[in-house]
LUMTOR-894557 format. One record per residue (C-alpha): x, y, z; residue number from 1; residue in three letters. Coordinates in steps of 0.05 Angstrom, whole numbers, plus 32768, in hexadecimal, padded with zeros to 4 digits. Layout:
{{X, Y, Z}, NUM, ALA}
...
//
This chain:
{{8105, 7EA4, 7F17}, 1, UNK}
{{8104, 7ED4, 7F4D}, 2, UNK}
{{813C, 7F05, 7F38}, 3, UNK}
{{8178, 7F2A, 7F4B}, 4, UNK}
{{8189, 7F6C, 7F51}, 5, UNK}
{{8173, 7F93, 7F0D}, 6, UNK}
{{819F, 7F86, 7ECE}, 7, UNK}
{{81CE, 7FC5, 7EC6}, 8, UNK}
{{81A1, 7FD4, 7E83}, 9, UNK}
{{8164, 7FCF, 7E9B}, 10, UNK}
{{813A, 8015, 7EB5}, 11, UNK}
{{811D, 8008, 7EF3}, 12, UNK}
{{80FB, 8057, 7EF9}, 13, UNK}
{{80EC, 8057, 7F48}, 14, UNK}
{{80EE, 809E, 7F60}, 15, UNK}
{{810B, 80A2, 7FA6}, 16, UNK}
{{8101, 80DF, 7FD6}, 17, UNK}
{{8130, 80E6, 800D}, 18, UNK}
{{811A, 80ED, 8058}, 19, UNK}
{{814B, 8101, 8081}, 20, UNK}
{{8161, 80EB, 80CF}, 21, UNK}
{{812B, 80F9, 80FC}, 22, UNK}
{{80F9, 80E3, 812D}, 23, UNK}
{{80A2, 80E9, 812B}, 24, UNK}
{{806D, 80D7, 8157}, 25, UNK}
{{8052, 8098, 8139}, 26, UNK}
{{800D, 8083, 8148}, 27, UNK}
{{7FD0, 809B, 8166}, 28, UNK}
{{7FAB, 80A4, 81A0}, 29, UNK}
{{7F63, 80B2, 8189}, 30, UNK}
{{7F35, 808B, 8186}, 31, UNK}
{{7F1E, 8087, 8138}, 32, UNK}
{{7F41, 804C, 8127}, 33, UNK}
{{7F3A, 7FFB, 813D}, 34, UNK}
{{7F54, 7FE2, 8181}, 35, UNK}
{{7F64, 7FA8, 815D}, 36, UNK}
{{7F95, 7FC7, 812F}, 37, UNK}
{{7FC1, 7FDE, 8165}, 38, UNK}
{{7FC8, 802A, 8148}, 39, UNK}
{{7FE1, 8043, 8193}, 40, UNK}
{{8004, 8058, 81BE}, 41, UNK}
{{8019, 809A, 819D}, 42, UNK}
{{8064, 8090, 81A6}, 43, UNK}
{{80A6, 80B8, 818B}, 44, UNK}
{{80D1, 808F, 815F}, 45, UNK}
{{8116, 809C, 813B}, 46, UNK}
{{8122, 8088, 80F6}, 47, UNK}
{{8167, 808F, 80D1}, 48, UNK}
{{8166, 80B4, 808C}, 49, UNK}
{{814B, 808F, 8056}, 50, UNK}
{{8131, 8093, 8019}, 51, UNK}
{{80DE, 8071, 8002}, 52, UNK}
{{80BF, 8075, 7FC1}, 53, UNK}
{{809C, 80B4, 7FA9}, 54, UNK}
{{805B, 8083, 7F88}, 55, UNK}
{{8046, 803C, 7F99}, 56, UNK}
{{8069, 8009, 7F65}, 57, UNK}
{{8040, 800D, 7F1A}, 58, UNK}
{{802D, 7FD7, 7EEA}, 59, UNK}
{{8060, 8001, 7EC2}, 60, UNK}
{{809C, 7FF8, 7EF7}, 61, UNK}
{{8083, 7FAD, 7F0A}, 62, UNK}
{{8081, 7F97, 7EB9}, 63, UNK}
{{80C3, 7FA2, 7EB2}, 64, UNK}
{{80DF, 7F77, 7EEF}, 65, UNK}
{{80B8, 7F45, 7ED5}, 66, UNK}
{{80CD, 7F47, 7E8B}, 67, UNK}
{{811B, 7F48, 7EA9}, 68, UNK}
{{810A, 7F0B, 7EDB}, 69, UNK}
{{80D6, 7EE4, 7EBC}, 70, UNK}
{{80C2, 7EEE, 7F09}, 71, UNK}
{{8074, 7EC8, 7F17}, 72, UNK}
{{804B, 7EE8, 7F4F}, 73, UNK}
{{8027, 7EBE, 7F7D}, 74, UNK}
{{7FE6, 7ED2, 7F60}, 75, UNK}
{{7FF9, 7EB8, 7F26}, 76, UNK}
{{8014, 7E74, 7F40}, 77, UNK}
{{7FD8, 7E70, 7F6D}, 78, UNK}
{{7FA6, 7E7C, 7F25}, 79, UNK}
{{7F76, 7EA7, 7F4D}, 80, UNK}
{{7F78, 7EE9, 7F7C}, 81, UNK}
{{7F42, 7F10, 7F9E}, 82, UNK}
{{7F23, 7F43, 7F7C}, 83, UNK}
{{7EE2, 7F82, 7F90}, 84, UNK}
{{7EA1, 7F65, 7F7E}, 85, UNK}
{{7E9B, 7FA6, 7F61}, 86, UNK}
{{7ECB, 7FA4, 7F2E}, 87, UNK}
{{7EAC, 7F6B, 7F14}, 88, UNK}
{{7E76, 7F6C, 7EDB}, 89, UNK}
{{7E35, 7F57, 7EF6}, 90, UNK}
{{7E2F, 7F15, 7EC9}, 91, UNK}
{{7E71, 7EFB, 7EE3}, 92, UNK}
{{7E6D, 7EB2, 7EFE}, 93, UNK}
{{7E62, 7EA6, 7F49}, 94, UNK}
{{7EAB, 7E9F, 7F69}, 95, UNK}
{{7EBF, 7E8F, 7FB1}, 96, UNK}
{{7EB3, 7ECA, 7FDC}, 97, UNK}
{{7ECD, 7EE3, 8023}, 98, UNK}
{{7E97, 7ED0, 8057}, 99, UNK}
{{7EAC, 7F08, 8086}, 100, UNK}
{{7EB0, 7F39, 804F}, 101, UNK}
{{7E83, 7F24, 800E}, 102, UNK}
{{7E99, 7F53, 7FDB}, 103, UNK}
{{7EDA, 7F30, 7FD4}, 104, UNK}
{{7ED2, 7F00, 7F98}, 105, UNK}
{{7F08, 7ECD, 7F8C}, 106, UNK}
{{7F17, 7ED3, 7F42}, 107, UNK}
{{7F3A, 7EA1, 7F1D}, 108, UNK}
{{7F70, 7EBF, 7EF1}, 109, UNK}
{{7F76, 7F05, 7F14}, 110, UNK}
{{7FBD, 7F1C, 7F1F}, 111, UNK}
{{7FE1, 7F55, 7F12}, 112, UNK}
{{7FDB, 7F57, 7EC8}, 113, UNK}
{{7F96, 7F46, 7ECF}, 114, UNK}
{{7F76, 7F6D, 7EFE}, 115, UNK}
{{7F2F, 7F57, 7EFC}, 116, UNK}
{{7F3E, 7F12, 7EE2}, 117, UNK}
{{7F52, 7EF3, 7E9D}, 118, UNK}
{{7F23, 7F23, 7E78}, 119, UNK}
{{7F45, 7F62, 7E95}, 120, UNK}
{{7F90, 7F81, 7E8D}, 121, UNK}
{{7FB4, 7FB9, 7E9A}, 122, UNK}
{{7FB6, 7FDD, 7E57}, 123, UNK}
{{7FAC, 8026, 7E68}, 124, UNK}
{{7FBB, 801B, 7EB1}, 125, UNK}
{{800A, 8019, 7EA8}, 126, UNK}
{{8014, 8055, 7EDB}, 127, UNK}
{{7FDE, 802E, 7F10}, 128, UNK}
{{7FFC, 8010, 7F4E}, 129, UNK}
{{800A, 7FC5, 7F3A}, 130, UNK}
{{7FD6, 7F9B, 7F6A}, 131, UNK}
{{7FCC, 7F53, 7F74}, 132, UNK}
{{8015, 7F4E, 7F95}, 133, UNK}
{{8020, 7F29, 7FD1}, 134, UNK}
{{8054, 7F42, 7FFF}, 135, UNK}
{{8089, 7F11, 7FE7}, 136, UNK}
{{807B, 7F2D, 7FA3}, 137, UNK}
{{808C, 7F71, 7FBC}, 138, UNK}
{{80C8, 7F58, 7FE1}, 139, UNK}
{{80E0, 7F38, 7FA0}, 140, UNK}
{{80D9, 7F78, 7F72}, 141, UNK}
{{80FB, 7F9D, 7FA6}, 142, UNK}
{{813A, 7F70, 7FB2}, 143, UNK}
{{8140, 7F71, 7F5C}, 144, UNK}
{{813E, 7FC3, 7F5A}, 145, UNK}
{{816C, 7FBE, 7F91}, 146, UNK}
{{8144, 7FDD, 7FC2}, 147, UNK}
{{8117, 7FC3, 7FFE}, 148, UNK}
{{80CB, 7FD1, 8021}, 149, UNK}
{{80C9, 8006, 804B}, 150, UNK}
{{80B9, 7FF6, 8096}, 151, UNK}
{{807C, 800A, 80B4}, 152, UNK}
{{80A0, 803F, 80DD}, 153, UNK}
{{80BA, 8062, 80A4}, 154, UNK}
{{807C, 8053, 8075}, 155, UNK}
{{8055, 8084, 80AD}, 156, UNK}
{{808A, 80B3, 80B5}, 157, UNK}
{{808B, 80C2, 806A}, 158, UNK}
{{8044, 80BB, 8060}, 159, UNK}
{{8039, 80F6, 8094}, 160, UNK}
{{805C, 8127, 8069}, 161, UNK}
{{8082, 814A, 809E}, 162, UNK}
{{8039, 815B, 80C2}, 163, UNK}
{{802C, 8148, 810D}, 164, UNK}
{{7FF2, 8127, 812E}, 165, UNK}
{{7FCB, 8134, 80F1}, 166, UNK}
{{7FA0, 80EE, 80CD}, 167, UNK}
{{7FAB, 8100, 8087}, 168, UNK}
{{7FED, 811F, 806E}, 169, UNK}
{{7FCA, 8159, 805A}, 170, UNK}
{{7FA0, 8167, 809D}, 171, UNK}
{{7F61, 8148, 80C9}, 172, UNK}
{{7F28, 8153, 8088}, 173, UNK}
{{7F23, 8120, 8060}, 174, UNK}
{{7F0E, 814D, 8026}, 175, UNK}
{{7F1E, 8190, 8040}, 176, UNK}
{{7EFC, 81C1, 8014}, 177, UNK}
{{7ED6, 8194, 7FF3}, 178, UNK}
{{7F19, 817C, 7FD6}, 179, UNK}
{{7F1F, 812D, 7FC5}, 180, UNK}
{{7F68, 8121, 7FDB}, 181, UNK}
{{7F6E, 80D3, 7FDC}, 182, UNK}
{{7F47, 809A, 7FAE}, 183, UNK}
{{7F1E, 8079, 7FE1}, 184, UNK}
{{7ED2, 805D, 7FDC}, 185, UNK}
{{7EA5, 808E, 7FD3}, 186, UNK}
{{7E57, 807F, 7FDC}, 187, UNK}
{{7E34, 8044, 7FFF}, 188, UNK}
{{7E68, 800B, 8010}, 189, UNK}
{{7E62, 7FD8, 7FE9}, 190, UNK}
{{7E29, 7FE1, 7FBA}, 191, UNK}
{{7E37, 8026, 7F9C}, 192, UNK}
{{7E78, 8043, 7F8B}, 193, UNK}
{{7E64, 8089, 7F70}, 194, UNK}
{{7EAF, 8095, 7F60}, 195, UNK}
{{7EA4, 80EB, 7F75}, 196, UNK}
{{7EF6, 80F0, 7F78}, 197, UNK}
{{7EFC, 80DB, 7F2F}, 198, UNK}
{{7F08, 808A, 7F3D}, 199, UNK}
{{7EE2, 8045, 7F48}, 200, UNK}
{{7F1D, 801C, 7F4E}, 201, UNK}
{{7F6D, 802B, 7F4F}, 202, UNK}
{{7F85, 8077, 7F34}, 203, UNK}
{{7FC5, 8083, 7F0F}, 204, UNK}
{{7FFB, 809C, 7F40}, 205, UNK}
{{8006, 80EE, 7F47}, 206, UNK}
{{7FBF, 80EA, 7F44}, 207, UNK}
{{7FBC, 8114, 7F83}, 208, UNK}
{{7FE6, 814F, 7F92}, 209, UNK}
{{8027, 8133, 7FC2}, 210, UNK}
{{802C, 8132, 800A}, 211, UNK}
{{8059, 815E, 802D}, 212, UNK}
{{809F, 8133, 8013}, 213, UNK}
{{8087, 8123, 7FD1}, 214, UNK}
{{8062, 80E6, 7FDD}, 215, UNK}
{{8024, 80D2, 7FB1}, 216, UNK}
{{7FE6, 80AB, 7FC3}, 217, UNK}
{{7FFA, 8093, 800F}, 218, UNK}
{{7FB6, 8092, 8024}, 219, UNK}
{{7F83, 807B, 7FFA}, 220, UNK}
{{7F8D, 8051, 7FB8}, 221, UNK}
{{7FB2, 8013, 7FCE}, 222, UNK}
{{7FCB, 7FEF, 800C}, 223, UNK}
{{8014, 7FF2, 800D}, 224, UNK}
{{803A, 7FB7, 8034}, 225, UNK}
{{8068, 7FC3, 8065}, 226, UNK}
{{80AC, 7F93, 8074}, 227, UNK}
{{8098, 7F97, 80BE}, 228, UNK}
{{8072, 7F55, 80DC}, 229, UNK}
{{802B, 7F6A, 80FC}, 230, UNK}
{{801C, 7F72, 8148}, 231, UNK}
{{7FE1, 7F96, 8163}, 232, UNK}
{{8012, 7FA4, 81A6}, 233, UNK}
{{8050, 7FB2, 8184}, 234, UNK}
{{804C, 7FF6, 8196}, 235, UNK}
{{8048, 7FFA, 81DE}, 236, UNK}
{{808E, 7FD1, 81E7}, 237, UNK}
{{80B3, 7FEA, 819E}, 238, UNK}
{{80FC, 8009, 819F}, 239, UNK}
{{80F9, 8053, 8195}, 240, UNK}
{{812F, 804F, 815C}, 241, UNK}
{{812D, 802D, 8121}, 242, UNK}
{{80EA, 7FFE, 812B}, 243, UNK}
{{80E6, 7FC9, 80FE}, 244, UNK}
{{80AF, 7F9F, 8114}, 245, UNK}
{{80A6, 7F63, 8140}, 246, UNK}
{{80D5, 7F2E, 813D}, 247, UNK}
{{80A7, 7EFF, 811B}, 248, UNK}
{{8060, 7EFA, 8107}, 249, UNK}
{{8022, 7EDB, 80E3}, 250, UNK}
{{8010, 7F16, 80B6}, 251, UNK}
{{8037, 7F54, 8099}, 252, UNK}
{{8026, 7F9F, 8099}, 253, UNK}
{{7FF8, 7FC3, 806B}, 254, UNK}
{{7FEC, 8008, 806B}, 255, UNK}
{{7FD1, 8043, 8046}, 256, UNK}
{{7F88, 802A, 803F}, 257, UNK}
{{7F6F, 801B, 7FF2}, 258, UNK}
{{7F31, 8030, 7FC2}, 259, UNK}
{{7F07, 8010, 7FEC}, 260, UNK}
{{7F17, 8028, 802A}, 261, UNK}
{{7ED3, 8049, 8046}, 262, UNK}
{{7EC1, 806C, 808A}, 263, UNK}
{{7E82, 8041, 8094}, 264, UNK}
{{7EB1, 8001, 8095}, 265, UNK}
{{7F03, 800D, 8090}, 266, UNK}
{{7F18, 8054, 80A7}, 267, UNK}
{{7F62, 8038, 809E}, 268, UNK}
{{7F69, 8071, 8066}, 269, UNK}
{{7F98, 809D, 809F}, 270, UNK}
{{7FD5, 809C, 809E}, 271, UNK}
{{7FDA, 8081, 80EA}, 272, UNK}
{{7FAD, 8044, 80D7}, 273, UNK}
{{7FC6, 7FFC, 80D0}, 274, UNK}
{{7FB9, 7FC4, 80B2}, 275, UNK}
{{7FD6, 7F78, 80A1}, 276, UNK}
{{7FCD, 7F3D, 8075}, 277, UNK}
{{7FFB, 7F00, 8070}, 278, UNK}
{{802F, 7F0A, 8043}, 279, UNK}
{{801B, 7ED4, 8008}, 280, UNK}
{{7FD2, 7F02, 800C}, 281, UNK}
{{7FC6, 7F21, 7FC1}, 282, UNK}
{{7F82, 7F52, 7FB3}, 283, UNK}
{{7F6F, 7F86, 7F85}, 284, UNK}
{{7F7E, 7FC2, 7FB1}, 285, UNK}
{{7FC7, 7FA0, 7FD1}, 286, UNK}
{{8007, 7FC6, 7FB1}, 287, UNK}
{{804C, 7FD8, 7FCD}, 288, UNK}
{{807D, 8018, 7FCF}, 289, UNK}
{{80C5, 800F, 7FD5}, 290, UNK}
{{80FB, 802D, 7FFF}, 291, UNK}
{{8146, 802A, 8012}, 292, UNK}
{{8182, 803E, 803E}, 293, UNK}
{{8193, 808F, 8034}, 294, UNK}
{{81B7, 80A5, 7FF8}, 295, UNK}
{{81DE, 80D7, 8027}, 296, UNK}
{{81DE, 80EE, 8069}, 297, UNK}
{{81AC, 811B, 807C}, 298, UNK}
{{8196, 8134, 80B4}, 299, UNK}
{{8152, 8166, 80CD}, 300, UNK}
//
């Protein structure tokens, strides 16, 4: 069954920040992203007050929807997801892969309770960012806590942090200091993951310090879907208040970057970059954070 909204008993422990009324410049300019991803024109954009999640969704938060719904993701209904060659042990059995990007392994049995595939779970990774969710998954967990995805508009304006112009929400350096600030690949894409800030695959959240609103892990860890359809030109003809995406679409936004986000392939780790996938699209680095209308009015 896919669920209501959450039983009166039943905990659903999201932690909402507010963001008040306000307007950013969303976008960039520069030239380290893809043309193909549509990251410009810089443009100003308006956003009413509302309020996103402080952490991506965990396998903590997502178990319980579950237990009160019986709810079945499509991962599970499919039998199989895609999961990092490198999370795999070397003897595994050969398994469809992605011809334009080999180390994605189909695995039969992967989902979100079994990461890696039948032989895996989640024990110990209860405060992890539930993966293996398709976008209608998301949707469906959101709608049952009585909540909604955030649109890409105010995914970017809370993912900033308050900064301007800046590509990560703490500054331009992508480890200023020395300083790991986000769980992305670290070594040689894809054959060697030397894991220097402290993880190979997912992190708990508040593994890094907060952004400038309270926000954990928006770069880095795992891609984060959007409720906004996917254009590469939407920006050059969106409304200034309010965007919500084209009308319709193929493929829904991702952003945030993942693990395996890398410089020498995917520099979509800033928090200008975009991405997209179609909405019934499950992986090992795919999760979701929630949002919702303002609690009050607020203004900046």
């Amino acid at each position: 069954m896919t669920g209501t909204a959450a039983s009166a008993d039943v905990e659903v422990g999201v932690e909402l920040l507010d963001v008040a009324k306000g307007s950013f410049v969303m976008g960039s300019d520069r030239d380290d992203g893809y043309p193909a991803d549509g990251e410009g024109p810089a443009h100003r954009v308006e956003l009413a007050a509302f309020r996103i999640g402080a952490t991506t969704v965990t396998n903590r938060q997502f178990a319980v929807f579950v237990e009160d719904t019986g709810f079945k993701t499509l991962a599970e209904t499919f039998g199989t997801s895609f999961v990092f060659a490198g999370q795999l042990p070397d003897d595994f059995p050969p398994t469809r892969g992605v011809a334009a990007a080999p180390w994605w392994r189909e695995v039969p049995g992967a989902d979100w309770r079994h990461p890696e595939g039948l032989n895996s779970d989640v024990v110990g990774r209860s405060s992890h960012p539930v993966v293996h969710v398709s976008w209608f998954d998301a949707i469906a967990y959101a709608a049952w806590a009585g909540l909604r995805l955030p649109s890409e508009a105010e995914w970017e304006r809370a993912a900033r942090g308050g900064r301007v112009g800046s590509s990560f929400p703490w500054g331009d350096e992508i480890e200023p200091d020395g300083e790991h600030r986000m769980n992305v690949f670290q070594g040689s894409f894809p054959t060697h993951n030397n894991a220097a800030d402290g993880f190979a695959g997912t992190c708990p959240v508040r593994s890094y310090p907060p952004n400038g609103l309270g926000l954990f892990e928006v770069v880095g860890n795992v891609w984060e879907w959007c409720s906004d359809w996917f254009s590469p030109s939407y920006y050059e003809h969106s409304p200034q208040e309010d965007p919500a995406g084209p009308l319709t679409g193929t493929s829904r936004v991702m952003r945030g970057g993942s693990y395996l986000c890398h410089h020498s392939y995917c520099r979509r780790y800033r928090v200008e970059a975009r991405s997209h996938n179609t909405p019934d699209s499950t992986a090992s680095n795919i999760g979701f954070r929630v949002a919702a209308p303002a609690s009050r009015p607020t203004e900046r």
